[in-house]
N, C-alpha and C positions, 0 to 999 in steps of 0.2 A: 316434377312439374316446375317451371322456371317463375321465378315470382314476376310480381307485374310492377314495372316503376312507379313510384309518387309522384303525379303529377302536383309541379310547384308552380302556384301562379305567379306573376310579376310583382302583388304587392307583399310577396312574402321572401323577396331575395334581401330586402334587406336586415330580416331575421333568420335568414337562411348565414349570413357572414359574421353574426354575432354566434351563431350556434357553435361555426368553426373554432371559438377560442376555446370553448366548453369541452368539443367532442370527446380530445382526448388529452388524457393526461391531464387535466384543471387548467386553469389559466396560462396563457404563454408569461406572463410574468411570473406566478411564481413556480413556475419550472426553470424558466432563469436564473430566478433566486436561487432555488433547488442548485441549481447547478455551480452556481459562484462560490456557495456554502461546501460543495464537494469539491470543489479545486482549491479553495482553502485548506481544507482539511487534509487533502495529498501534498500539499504544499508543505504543511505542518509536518504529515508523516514522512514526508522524503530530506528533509533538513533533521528531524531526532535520529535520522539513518546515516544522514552523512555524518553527524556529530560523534554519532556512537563510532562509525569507522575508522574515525581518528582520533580515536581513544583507545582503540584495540593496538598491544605490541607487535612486531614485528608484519605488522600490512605497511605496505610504502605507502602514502600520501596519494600516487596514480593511480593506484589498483581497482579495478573496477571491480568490484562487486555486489550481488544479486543482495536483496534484502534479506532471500534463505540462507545464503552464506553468511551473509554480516552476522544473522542471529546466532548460528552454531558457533560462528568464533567466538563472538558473545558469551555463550554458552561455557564452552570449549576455555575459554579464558576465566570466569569467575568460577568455573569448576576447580580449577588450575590454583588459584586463589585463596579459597576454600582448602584443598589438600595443603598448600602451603600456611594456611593458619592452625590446622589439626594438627598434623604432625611434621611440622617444617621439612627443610632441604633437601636433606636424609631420607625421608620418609618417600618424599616425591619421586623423586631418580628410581628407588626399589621398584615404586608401582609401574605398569605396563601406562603411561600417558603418551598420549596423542597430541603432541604439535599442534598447534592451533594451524599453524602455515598449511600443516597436510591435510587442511580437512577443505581447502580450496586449490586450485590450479591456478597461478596468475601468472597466465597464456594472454 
């Protein structure tokens, strides 16, 4: 059965455009806010990404890389790191290690 519309009389449209800020999501201000505070924060997080990238060895400075790459190399490299402080040089070459370079394509 199809509902029946609210009739709104004339002296209630001007609390009919205040309603609109409420209806959804809270106020258009601070969904703004909301929002400035979240592009800040990627802002933040896509600069500690670039920083880390160019601290990684053997990536070029061009290299475009996803943020799940950047981690593995990340990863892939203090791994790297770590063997070479347990049991140095020697040690490392013996074990089966993965190239940080092979674990991205830079196509």
């Amino acid at each position: 059965m199809p509902r029946k519309r609210k009739e709104i009389d004339s002296c209630s449209e001007d609390s009919d455009d205040s309603r609109k800020h409420t209806k959804n999501n809270g106020h258009p201000i601070q969904r703004n806010a909301a929002n400035a505070r979240e592009r800040a924060r990627m802002r933040v997080l896509s600069k500690a990404f670039s920083k880390l990238k160019t601290t990684l060895p053997w990536v070029p400075p061009d290299t475009k890389l996803s943020k799940l790459d950047t981690l593995r190399l990340a990863a892939s490299y203090i791994a790297h790191l770590n063997q070479l402080l347990e049991g140095g040089v020697d040690d490392c070459t013996q074990q089966a290690f993965m190239h940080p370079i092979n674990l991205v394509s830079l196509i």
